[in-house]
N, C-alpha and C positions, 0 to 999 in steps of 0.2 A: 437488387443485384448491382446495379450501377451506381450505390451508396459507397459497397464495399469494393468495388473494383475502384473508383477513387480512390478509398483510406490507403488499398495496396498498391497503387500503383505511386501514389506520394511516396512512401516507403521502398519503394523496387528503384525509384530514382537516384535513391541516395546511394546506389551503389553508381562502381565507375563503369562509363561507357566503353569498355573494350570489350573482349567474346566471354574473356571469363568473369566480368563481374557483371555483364547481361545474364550468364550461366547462374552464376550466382545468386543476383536480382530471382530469378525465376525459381529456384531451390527455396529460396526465402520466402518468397510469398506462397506456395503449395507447404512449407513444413510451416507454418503461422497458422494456415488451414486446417492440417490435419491432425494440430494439436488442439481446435478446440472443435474437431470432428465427433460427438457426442458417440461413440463407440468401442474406445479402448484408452490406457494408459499412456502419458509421453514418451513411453519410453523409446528410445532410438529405434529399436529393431520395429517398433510397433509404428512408427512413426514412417517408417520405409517402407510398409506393409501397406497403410494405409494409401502412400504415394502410388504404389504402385495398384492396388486392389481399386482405388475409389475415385482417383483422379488419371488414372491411365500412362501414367510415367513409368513405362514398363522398360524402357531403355539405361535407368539408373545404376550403375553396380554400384553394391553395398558396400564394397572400400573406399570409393569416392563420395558415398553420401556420408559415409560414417567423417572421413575428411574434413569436410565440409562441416559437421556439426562442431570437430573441434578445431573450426580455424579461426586465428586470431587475425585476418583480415576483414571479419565483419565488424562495417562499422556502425559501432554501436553507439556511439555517443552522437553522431548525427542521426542516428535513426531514434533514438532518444529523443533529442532536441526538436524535430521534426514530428513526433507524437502527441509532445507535449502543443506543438504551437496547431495541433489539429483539434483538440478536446473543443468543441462546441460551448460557447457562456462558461469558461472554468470560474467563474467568480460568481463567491453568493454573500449577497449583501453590500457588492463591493470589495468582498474580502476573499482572497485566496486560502482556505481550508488547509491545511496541510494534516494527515494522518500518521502520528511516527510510533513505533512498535517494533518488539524484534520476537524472534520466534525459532524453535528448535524443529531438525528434519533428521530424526533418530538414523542412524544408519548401521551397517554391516560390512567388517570389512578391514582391515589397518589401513590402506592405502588409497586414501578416497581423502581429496583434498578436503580440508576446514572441518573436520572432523576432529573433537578433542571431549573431555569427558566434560560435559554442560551439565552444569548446575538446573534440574526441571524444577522450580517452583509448583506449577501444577499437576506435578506427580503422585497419582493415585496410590495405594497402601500396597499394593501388589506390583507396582513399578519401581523399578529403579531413579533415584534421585538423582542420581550422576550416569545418563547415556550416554554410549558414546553416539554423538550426535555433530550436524554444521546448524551455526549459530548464525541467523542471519536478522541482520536488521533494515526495516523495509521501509520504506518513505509511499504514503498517498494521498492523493487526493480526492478530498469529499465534496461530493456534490449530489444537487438531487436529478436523477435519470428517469425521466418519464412519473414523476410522481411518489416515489420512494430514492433513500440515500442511495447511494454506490462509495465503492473505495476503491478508484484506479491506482493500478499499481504506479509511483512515477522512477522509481528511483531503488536501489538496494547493494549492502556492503555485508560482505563474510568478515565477521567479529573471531579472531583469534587471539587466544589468548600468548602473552609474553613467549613461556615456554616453549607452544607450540611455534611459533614465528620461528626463536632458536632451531628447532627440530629443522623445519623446513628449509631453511635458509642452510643448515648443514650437509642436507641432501642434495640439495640443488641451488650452486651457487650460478647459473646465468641468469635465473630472474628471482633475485633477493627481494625478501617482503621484509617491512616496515611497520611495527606497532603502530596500530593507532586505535587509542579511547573507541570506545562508542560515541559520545558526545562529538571529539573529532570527526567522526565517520559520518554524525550524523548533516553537524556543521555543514561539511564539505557538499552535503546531497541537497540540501536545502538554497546553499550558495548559488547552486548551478541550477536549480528552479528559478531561482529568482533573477536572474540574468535575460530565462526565456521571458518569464512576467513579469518585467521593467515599470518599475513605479505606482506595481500594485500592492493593496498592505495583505499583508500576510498574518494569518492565525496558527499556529501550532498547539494540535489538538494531543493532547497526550497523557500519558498516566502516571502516578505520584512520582515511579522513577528517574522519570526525563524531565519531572516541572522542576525541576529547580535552576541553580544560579550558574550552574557548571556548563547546561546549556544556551540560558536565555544572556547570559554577558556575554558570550563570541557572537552568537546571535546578533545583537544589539553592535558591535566591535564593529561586525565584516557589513552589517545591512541598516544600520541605524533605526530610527525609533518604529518604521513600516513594519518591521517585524514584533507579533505578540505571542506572550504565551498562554495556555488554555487547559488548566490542568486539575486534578485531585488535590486537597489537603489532607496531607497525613494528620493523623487523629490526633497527635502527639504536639504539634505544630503550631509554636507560641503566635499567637496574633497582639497588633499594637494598634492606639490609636495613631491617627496623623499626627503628624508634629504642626504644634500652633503657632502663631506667630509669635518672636523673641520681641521682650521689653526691650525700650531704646536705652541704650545705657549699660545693658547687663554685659559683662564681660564673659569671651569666649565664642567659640564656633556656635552656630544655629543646631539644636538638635535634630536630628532624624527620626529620632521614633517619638511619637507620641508616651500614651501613659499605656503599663501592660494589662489588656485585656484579659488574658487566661488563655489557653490551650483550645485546639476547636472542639475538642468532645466538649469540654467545659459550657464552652458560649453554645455546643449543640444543645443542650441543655436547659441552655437559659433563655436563648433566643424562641426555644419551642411553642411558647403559648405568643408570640409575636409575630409568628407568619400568616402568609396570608395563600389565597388560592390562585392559580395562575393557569389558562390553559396552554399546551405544550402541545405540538406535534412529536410526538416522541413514539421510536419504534414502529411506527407504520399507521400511526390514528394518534387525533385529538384526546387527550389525556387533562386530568384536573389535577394539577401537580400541589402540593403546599411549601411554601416555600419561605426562604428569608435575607434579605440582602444587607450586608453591612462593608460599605468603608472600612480598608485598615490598610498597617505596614508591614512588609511581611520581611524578615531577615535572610532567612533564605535565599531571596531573591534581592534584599536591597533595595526595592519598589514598593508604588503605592497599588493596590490592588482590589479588584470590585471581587468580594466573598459573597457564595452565594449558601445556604443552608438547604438541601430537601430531605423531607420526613415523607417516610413509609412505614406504618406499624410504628413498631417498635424500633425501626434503624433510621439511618440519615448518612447523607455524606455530603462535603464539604467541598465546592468546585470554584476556585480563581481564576481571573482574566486581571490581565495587567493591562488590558484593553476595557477600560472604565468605562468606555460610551456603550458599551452592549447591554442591552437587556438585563435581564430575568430570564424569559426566555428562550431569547438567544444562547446565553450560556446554557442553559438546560440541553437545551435541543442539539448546539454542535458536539455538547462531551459525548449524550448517547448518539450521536451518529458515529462517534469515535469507536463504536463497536463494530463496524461496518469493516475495518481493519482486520476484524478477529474472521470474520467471514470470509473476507480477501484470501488470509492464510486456509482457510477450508477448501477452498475454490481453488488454490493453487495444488495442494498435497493432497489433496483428494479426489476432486472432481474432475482435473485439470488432470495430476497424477504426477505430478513435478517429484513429488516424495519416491516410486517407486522410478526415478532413473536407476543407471548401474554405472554412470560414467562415473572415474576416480581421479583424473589427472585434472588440472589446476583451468586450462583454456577448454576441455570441454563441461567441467562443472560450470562454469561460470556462462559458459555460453549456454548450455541445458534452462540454467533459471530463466536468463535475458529473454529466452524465448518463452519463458510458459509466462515470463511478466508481461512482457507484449503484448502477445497473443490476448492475453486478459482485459486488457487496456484496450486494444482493436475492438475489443468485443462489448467493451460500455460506451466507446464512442458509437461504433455502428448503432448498440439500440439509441444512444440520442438522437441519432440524424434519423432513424427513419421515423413514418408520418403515423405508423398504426405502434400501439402499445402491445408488445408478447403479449400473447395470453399462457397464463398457466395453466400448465399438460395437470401435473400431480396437484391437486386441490387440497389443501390442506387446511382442519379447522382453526379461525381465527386467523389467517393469511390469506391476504386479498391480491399483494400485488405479485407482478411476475417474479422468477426467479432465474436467476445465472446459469442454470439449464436450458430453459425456455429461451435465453438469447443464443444459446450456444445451436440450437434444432435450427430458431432463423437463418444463422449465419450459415449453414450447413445446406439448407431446402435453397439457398441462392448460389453456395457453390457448386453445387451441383448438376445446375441448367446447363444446356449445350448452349446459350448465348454466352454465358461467364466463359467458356471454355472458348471460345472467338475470340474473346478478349483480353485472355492470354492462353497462346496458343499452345496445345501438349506434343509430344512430338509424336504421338499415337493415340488413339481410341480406345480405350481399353473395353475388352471382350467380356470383363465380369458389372461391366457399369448397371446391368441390367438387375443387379442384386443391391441397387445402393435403396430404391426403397425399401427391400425390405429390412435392412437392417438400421436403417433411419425407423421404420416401427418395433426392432427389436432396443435398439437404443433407450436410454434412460432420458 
């Protein structure tokens, strides 16, 4: 209880000392609550229901909370910065993790900001390939929490496309928006991490789309050589030897690439009766991985970079770090913790319920996410700091450790004590409080 009355009360701070950003302060830390109240969706109305049903804020009118969810005075980039510098040990190995990925939040609706027809790659035979959907691309960080990975949310930007920019900006010309790349977008989210973690190196854990050069050279530009990348080789993807040393005498520039090895399917191939066994924490237990490490140049990126080979069956895939001093299984271990990202998005649009809001204007979308990323984020810190491990409610075969629910019942069995409520004060008792265990046992 007094873990999480800390995290909220660092956070309640950063708002300004006058009546209404104390008013404020206090909205803020009960709707952070009762968005990861393991009992209903985020949505607004459900959100004020909660306020009022579970923590006894029975004096709130709904045009002022609803206000309040789309006001563009919460400040968000100190309450950001401020998250960030609370994450407990963020660094593993020494090295700051970063998780980047983007992800689609299907909607309904014409008027619902960031919404434009997205391209779904993993669209099943009976979906549509083009939803209209908001394209969001999400920055986290991976670390391990009590004994298994997590992937706190740190950072995220609504990807629009050209067109749609035009649309928008012709609707509503007092706050024009500005193209910008994913790359750009993502640049920029990574920037502003690394401002808070000051002269720690950085990994950027990511998948075939984002390993390349269009990321990792601004990267390199704005943060110099602390920043690495950590990624997939596409199958297709010419690999070189190093370039060796030039004879004295020979005329011209020093080469850069070595001699051309072949394509990675290629050297997957050939490299196969050449690997060796390796164990890997991978996915939640110790695993005998097979594997193969080779030196090369890679043009894509313009760098020298450590290739790593693993085989399964009949498949393999192909993982780079431009970060030469890691492992084997180092690299093994942070790509699949990179999965941890895909989970984050589960946890947000599903469990969390971020996907079923209704809001469509531009400051309460945006502030809708901020908060169910928060909240998310609150909720891997609090289980770090405390001293016992969740236990998991739903037991599942082959899954040993807790789950993103099981922190969410914690965080829930300690809001709910009448000491938490002393410690920030309600401005009533609420008369249905008597029904909060039972539906903490009807809850999931």
């Amino acid at each position: 209880m007094f873990i999480l009355h800390e995290i909220l009360t660092n956070l309640k701070n950063e708002f300004t000392t006058s009546r209404k950003g104390h008013e404020r302060g206090s909205w803020f830390v009960y709707t952070i609550l009762a968005i990861l109240v393991p009992f209903t969706s985020s949505k607004t109305s459900n959100l004020l229901r909660c306020l009022k049903t579970l923590f006894g804020i029975t004096e709130i009118e709904k045009k002022r909370f609803y206000t309040f969810m789309a006001s563009p005075k919460i400040p968000w980039q100190r309450l950001w910065q401020r998250l960030w510098q609370m994450i407990p040990y963020p660094l593993t190995d020494g090295r700051l993790l970063l998780a980047l990925d983007d992800y689609i939040n299907p909607k309904t609706g014409k008027k619902i900001f960031g919404c434009a027809k997205v391209f779904d790659h993993a669209a099943k035979q009976n979906q549509s390939k083009y939803p209209w959907a908001q394209n969001v691309v999400a920055l986290g960080l991976l670390k391990i929490v009590k004994g298994r990975w997590a992937c706190l949310p740190l950072s995220y930007r609504f990807y629009h496309l050209k067109k749609s920019v035009e649309r928008i900006n012709c609707h509503d010309h007092r706050r024009p928006l500005a193209f910008e790349s994913k790359l750009e977008q993502v640049t920029q989210m990574i920037t502003a991490v690394a401002t808070v973690f000051d002269l720690s190196r950085i990994t950027v854990v990511t998948d075939s789309w984002f390993g390349n050069n269009g990321l990792f050279r601004p990267l390199r530009d704005q943060l110099g050589r602390r920043v690495d990348l950590l990624s997939r080789l596409r199958s297709n993807s010419n690999v070189f030897e190093l370039p060796g040393t030039q004879a004295k005498g020979r005329v011209g520039r020093p080469r850069k690439y070595g001699k051309k090895l072949g394509t990675a399917a290629a050297l997957a191939m050939k490299f196969k009766s050449l690997a060796g066994e390796y164990s890997v924490n991978l996915y939640g237990r110790e695993r005998i991985v097979i594997a193969y490490e080779q030196m090369a140049m890679l043009r894509t990126l313009r760098s020298a970079v450590k290739v790593v080979w693993v085989y399964r069956r009949n498949q393999w895939v192909a993982i780079f770090s431009t970060d030469t001093s890691l492992s084997v299984q180092q690299i093994i271990e942070y790509y699949g913790a990179r999965w941890k990202i895909e989970a984050l998005f589960k946890e947000l649009k599903r469990d969390i319920g971020s996907a079923e809001t209704q809001t469509r204007n531009q400051q309460a979308v945006s502030n809708h996410l901020h908060f169910c990323m928060l909240a998310a984020s609150v909720a891997w810190i609090y289980a770090d700091r405390i001293s016992k491990t969740p236990k998991r409610r739903h037991l599942v075969e082959g899954r040993s450790h807790y789950a993103f629910s099981d922190i969410r019942r914690s965080i829930t069995q300690a809001a709910v004590e009448d000491n938490f409520s002393r410690l920030f004060p309600l401005p009533r008792k609420s008369a249905i409080n008597s029904l909060v265990g039972i539906l903490l046992r009807m809850a999931a």
